[in-house]
C-alpha positions as CSV (number, residue, x, y, z in Angstrom):
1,X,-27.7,51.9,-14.4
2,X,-25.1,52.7,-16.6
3,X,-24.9,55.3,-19.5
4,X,-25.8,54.8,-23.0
5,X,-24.6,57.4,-25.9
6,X,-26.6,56.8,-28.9
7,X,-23.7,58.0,-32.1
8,X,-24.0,58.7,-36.0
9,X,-21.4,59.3,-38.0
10,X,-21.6,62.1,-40.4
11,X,-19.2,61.1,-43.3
12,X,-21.6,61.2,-46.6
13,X,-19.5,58.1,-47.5
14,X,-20.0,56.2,-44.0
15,X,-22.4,53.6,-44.4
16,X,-22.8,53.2,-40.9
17,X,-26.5,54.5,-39.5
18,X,-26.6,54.8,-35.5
19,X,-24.7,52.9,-32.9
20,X,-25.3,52.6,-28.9
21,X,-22.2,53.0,-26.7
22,X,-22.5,51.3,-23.5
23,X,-20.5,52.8,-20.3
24,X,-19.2,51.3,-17.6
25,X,-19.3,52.9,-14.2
26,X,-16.2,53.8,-14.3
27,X,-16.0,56.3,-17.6
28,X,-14.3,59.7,-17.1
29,X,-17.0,62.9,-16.5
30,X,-17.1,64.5,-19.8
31,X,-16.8,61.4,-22.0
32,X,-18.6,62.2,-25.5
33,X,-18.6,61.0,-29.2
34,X,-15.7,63.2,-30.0
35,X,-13.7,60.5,-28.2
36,X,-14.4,58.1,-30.3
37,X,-13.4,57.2,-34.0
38,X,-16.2,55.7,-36.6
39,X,-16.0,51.4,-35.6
40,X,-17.4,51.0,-39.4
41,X,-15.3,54.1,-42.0
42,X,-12.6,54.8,-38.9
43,X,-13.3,58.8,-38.9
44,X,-11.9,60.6,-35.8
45,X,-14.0,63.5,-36.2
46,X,-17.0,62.7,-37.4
47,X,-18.9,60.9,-35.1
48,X,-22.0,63.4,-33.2
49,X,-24.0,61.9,-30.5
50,X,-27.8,62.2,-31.7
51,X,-30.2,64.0,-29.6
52,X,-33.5,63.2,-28.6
């Protein structure tokens, strides 16, 4: 089954709560939330995967 990375993003001014990023089977080894930019405020650097 493919991967899932639950994300927040940590701008006070993001409105955004949590997201789920799906993977495919195919994602590069090492793939985190610093390689993604905020889909709601745009942030590069301020996305942090949430751990359970």
């Amino acid at each position: 089954m493919p991967e899932t990375l639950e994300v927040v993003c940590t701008d006070d001014a993001c409105e955004l709560d949590m997201f789920e990023l799906h993977y495919t089977y195919d994602m590069p080894d090492g793939v985190g939330a610093s390689d993604f930019t905020c889909p709601y405020c745009g942030g590069v650097d301020s996305l942090a995967a949430v751990e359970l």
